[in-house]
Backbone atoms as SQL, in Angstrom:
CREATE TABLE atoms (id INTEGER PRIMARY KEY, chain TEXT, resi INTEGER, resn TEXT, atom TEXT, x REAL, y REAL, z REAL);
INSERT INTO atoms VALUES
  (1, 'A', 1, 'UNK', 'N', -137.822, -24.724, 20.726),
  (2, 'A', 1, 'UNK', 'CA', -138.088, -25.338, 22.018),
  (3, 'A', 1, 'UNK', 'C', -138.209, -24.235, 23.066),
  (4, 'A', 2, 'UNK', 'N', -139.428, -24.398, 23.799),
  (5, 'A', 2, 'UNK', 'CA', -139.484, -23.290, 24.885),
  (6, 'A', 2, 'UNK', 'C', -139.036, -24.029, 26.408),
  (7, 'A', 3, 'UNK', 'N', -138.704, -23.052, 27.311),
  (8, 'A', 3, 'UNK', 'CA', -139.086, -23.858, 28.634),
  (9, 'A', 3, 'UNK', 'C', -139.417, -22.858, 29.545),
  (10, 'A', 4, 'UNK', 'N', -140.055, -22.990, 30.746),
  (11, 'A', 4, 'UNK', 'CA', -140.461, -22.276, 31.808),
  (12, 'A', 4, 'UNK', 'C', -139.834, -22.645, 32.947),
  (13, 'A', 5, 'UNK', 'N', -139.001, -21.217, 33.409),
  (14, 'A', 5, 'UNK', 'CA', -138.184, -20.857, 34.709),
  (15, 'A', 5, 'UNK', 'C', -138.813, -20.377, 35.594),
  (16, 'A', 6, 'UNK', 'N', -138.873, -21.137, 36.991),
  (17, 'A', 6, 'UNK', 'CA', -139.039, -21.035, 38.125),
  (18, 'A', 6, 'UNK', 'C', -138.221, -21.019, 39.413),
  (19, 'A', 7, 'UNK', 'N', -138.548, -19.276, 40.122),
  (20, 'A', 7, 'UNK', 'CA', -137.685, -19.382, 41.107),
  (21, 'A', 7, 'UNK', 'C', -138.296, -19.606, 42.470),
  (22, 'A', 8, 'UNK', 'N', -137.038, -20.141, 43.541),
  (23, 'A', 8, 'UNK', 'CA', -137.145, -21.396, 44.251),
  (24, 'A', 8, 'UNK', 'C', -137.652, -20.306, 45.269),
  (25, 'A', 9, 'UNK', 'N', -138.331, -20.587, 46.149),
  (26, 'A', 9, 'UNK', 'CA', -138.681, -19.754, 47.231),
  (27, 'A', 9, 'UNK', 'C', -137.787, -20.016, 48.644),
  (28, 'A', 10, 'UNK', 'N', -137.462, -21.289, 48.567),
  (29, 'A', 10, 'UNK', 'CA', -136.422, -21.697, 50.008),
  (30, 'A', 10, 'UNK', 'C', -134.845, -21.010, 49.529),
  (31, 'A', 11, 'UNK', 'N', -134.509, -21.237, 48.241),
  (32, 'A', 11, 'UNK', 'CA', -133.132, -20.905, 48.390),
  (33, 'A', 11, 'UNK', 'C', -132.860, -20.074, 46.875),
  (34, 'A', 12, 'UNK', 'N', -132.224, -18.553, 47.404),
  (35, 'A', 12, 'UNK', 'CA', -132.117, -17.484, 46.474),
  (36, 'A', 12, 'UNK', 'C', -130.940, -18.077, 45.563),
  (37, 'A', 13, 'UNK', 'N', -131.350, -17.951, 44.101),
  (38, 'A', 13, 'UNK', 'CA', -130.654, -18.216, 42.809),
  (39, 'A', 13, 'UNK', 'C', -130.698, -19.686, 42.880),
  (40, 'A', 14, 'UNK', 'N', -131.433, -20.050, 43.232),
  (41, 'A', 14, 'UNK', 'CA', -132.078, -21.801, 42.607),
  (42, 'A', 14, 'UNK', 'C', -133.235, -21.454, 41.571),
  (43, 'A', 15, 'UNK', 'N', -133.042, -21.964, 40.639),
  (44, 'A', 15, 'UNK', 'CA', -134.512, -22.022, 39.508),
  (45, 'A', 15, 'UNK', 'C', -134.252, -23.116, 39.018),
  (46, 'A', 16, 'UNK', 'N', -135.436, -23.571, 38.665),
  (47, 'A', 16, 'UNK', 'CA', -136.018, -24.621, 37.954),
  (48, 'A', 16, 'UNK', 'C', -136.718, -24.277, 36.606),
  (49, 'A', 17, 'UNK', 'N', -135.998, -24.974, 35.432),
  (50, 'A', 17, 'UNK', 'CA', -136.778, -25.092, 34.195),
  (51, 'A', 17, 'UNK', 'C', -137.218, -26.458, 33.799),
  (52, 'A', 18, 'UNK', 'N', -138.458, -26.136, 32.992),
  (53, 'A', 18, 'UNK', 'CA', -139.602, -27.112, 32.631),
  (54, 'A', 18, 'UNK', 'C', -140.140, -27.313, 31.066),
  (55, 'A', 19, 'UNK', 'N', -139.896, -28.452, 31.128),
  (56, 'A', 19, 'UNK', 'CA', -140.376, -28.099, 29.724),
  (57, 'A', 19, 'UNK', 'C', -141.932, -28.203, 28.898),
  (58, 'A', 20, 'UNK', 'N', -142.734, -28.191, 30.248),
  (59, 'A', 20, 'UNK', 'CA', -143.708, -27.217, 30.276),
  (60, 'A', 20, 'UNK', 'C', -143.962, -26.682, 30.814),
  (61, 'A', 21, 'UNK', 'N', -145.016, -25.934, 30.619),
  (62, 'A', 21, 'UNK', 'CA', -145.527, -24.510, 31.977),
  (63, 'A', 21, 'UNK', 'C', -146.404, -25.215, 33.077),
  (64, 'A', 22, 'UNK', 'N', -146.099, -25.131, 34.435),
  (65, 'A', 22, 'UNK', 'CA', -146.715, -25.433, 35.423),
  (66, 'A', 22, 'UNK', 'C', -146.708, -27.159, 35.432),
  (67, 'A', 23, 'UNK', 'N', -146.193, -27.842, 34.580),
  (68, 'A', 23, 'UNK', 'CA', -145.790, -29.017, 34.816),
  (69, 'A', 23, 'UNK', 'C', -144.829, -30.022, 35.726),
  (70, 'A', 24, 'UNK', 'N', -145.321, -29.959, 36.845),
  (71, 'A', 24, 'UNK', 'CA', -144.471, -30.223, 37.871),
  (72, 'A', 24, 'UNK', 'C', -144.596, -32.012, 38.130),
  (73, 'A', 25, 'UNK', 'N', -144.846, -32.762, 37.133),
  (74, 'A', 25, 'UNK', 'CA', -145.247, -33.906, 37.578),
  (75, 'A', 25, 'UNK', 'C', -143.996, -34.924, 36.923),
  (76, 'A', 26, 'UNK', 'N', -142.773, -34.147, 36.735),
  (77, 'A', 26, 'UNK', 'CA', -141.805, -35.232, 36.522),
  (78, 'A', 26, 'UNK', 'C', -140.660, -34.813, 37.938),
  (79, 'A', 27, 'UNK', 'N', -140.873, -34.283, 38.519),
  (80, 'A', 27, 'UNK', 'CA', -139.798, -33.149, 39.377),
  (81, 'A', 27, 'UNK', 'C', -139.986, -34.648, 40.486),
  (82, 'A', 28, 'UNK', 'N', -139.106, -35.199, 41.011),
  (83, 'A', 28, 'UNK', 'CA', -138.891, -35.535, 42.059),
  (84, 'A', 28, 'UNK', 'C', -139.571, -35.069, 43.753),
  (85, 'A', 29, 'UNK', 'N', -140.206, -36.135, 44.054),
  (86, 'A', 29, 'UNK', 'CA', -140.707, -35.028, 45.250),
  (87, 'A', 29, 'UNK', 'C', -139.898, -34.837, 46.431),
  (88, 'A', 30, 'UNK', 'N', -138.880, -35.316, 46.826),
  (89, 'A', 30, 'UNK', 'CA', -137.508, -34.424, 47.423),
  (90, 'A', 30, 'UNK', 'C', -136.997, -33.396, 47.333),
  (91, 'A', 31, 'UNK', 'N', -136.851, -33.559, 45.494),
  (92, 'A', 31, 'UNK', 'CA', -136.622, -31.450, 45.145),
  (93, 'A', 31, 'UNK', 'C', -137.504, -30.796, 45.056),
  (94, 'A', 32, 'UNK', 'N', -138.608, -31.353, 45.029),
  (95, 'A', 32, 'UNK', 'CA', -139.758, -30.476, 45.305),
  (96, 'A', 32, 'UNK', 'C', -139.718, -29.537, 46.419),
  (97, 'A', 33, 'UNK', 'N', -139.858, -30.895, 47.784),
  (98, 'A', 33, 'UNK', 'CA', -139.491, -30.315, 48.899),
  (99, 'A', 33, 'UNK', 'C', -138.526, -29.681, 49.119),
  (100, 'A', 34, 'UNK', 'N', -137.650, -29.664, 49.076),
  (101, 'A', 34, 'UNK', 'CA', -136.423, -28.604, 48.478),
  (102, 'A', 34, 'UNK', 'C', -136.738, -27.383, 47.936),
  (103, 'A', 35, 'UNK', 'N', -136.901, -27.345, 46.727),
  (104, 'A', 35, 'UNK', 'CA', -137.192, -25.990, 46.433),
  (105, 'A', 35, 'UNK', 'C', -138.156, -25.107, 46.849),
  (106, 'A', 36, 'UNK', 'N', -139.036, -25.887, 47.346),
  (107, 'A', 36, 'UNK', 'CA', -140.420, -24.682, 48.006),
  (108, 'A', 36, 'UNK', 'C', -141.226, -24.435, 47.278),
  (109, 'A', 37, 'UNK', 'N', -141.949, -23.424, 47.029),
  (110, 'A', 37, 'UNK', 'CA', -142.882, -22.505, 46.131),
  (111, 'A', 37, 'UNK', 'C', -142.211, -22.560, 45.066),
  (112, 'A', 38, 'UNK', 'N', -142.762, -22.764, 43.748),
  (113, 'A', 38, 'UNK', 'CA', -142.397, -22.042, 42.567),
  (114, 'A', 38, 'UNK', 'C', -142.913, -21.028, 41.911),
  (115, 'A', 39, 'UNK', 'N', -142.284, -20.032, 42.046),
  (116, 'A', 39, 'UNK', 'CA', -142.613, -18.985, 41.936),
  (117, 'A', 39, 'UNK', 'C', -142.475, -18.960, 40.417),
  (118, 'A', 40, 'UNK', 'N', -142.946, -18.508, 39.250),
  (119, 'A', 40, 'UNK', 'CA', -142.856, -18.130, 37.934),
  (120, 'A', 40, 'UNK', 'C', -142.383, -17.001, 37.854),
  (121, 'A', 41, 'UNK', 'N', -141.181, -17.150, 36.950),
  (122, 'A', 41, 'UNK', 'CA', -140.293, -15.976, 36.130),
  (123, 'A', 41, 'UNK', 'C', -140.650, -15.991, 35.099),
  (124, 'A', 42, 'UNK', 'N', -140.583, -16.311, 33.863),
  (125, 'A', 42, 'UNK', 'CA', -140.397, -16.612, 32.960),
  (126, 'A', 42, 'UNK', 'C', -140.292, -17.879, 31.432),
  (127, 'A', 43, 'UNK', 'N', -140.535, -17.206, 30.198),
  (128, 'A', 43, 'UNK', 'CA', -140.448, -18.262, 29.411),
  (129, 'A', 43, 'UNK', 'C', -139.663, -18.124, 28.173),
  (130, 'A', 44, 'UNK', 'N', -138.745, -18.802, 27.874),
  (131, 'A', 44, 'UNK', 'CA', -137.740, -18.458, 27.105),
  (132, 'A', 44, 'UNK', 'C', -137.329, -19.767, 26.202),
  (133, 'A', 45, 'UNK', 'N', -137.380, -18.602, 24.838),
  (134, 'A', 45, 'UNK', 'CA', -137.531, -19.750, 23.327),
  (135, 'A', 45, 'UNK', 'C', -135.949, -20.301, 23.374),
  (136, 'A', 46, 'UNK', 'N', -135.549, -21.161, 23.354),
  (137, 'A', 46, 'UNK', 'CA', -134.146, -21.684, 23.474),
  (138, 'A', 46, 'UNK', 'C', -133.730, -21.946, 22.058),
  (139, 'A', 47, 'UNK', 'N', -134.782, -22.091, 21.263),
  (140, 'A', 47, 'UNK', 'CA', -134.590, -22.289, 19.507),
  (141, 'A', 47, 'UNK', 'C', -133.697, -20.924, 19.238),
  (142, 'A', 48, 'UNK', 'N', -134.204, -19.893, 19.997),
  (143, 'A', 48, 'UNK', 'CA', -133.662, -18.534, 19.921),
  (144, 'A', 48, 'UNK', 'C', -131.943, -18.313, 20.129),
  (145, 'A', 49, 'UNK', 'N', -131.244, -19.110, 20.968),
  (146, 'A', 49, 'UNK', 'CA', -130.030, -18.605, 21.998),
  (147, 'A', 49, 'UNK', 'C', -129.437, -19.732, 21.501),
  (148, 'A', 50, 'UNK', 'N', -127.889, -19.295, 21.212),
  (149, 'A', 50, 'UNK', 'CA', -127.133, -19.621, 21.703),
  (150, 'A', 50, 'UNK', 'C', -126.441, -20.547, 22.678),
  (151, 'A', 51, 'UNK', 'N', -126.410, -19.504, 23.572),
  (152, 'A', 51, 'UNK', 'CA', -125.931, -19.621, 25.278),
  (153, 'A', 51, 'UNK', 'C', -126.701, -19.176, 26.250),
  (154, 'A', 52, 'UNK', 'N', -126.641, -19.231, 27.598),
  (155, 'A', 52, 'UNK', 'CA', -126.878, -18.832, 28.820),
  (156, 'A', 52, 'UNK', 'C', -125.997, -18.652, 29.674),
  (157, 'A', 53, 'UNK', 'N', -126.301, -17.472, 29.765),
  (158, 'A', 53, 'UNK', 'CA', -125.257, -16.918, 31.072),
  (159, 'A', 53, 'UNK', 'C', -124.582, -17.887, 32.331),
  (160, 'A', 54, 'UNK', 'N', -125.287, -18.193, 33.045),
  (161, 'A', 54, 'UNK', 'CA', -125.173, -19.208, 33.883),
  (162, 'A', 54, 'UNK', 'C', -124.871, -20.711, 33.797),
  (163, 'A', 55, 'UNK', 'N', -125.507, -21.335, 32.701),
  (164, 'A', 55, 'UNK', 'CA', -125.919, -22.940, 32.151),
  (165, 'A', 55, 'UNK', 'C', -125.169, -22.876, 31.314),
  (166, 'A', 56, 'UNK', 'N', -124.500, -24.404, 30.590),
  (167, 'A', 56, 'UNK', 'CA', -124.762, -24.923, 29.348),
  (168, 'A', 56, 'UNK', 'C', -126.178, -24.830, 28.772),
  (169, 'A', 57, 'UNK', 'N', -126.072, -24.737, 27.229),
  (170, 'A', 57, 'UNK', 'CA', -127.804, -24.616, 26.948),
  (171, 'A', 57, 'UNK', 'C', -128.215, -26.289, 26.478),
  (172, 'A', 58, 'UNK', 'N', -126.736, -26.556, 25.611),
  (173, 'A', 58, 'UNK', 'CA', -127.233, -28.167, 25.126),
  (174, 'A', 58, 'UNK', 'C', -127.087, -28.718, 26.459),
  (175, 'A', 59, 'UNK', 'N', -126.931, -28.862, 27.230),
  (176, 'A', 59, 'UNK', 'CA', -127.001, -29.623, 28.592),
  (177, 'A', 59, 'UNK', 'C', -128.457, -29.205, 29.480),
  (178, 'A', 60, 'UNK', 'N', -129.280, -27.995, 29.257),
  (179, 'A', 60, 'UNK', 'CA', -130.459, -27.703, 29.425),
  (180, 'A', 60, 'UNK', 'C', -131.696, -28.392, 28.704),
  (181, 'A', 61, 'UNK', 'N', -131.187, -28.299, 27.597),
  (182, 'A', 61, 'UNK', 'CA', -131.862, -28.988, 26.222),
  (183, 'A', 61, 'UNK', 'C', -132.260, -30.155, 26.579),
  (184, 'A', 62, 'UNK', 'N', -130.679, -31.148, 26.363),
  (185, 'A', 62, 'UNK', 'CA', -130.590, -32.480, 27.141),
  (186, 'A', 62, 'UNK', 'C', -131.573, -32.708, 27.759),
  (187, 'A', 63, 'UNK', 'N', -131.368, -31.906, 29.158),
  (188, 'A', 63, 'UNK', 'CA', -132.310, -32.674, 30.354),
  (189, 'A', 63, 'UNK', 'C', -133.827, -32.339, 30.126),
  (190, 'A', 64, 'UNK', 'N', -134.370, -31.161, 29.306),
  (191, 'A', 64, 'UNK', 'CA', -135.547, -30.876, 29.104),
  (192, 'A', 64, 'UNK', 'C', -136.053, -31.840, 28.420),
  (193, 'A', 65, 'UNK', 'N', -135.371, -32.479, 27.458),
  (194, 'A', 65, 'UNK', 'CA', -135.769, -33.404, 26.654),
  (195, 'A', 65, 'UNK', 'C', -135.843, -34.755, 27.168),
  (196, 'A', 66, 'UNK', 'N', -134.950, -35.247, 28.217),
  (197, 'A', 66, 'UNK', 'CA', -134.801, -36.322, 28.257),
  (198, 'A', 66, 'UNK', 'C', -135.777, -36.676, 29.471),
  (199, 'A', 67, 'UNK', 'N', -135.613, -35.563, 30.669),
  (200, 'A', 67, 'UNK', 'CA', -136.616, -35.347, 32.235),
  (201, 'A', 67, 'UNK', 'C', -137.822, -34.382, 32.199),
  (202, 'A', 68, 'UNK', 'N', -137.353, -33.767, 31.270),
  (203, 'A', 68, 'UNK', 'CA', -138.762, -32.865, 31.406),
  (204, 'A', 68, 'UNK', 'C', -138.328, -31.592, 32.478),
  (205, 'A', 69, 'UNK', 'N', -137.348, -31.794, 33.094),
  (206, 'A', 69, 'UNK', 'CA', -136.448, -30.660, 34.293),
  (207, 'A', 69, 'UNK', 'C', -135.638, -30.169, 34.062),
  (208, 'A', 70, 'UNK', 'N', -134.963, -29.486, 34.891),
  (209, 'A', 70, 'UNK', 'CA', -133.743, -28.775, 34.528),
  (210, 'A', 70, 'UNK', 'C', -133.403, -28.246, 36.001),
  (211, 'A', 71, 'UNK', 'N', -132.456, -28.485, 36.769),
  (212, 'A', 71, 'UNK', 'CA', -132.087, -27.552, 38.285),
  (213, 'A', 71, 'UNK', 'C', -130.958, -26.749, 38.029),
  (214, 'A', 72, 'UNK', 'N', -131.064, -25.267, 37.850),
  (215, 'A', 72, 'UNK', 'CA', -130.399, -24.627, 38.343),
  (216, 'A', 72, 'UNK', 'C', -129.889, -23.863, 39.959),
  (217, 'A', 73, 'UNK', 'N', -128.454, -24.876, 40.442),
  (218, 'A', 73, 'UNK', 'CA', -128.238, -24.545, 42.046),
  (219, 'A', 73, 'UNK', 'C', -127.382, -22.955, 41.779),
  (220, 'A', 74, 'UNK', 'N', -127.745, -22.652, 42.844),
  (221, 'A', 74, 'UNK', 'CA', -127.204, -21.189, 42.986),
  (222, 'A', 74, 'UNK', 'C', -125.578, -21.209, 42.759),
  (223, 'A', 75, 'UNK', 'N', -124.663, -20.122, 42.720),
  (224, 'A', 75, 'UNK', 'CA', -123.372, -20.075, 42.307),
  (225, 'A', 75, 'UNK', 'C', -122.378, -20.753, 43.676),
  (226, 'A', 76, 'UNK', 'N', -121.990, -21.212, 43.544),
  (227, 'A', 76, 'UNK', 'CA', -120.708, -21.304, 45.231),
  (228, 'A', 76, 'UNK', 'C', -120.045, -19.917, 45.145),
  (229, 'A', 77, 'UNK', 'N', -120.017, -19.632, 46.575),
  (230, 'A', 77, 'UNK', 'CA', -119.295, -18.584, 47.213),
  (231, 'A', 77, 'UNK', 'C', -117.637, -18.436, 47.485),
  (232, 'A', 78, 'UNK', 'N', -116.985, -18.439, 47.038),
  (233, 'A', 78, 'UNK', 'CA', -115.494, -18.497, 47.085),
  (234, 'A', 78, 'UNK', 'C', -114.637, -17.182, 48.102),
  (235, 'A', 79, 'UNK', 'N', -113.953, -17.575, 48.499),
  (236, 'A', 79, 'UNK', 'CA', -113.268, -16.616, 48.659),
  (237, 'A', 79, 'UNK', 'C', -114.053, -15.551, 50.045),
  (238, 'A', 80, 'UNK', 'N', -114.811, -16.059, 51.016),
  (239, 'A', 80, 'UNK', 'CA', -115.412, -15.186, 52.088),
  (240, 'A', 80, 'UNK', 'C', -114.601, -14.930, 52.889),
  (241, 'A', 81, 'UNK', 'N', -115.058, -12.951, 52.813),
  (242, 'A', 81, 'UNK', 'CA', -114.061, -12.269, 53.436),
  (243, 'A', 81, 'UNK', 'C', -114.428, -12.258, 55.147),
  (244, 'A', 82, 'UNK', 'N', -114.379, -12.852, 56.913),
  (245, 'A', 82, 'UNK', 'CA', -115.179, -12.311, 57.324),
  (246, 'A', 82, 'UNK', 'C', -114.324, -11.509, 58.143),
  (247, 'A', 83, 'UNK', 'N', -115.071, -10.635, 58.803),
  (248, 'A', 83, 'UNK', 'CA', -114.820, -9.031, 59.806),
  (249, 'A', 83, 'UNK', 'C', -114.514, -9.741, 60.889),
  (250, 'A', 84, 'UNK', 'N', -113.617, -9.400, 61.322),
  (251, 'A', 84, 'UNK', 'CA', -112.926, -9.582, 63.036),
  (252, 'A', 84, 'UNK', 'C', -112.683, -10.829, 63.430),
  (253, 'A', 85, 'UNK', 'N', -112.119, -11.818, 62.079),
  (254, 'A', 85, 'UNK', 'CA', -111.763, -13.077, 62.851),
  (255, 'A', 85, 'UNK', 'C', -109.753, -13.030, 62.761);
């Protein structure tokens, strides 16, 4: 199983995978609007892996299979240090 990762142009470390290339016609058009531009990263055999760094992969799988999507939201920020409060 392949899918194609796309990063979000409105918001850094959002990507979107697809489980086809340039197939944007199951994506919601809210997150569309949301994510912005999709920019193309990449395409990656998942038959191949394991794991993913970031994701569950059977939970990638899942949704590729079941939506045709996949949203990866960026990490939460914990712990901000700020200067002079």
């Amino acid at each position: 199983m392949f899918c194609y990762i796309y990063r979000s142009s409105k918001q850094d470390e959002m990507y979107l995978y697809l489980r086809e290339k340039d197939q944007f016609a199951d994506v919601p058009v809210e997150l569309a609007k949301r994510f912005g531009r999709a920019d193309f990263v990449m395409e990656l055999d998942l038959s191949t892996r394991q794991k993913l760094a970031r994701i569950d992969i059977e939970r990638l799988r899942q949704a590729l299979k079941d939506v045709g999507y996949f949203l990866q939201m960026p990490p939460k920020v914990e712990g901000v240090i700020h200067d002079g409060d």
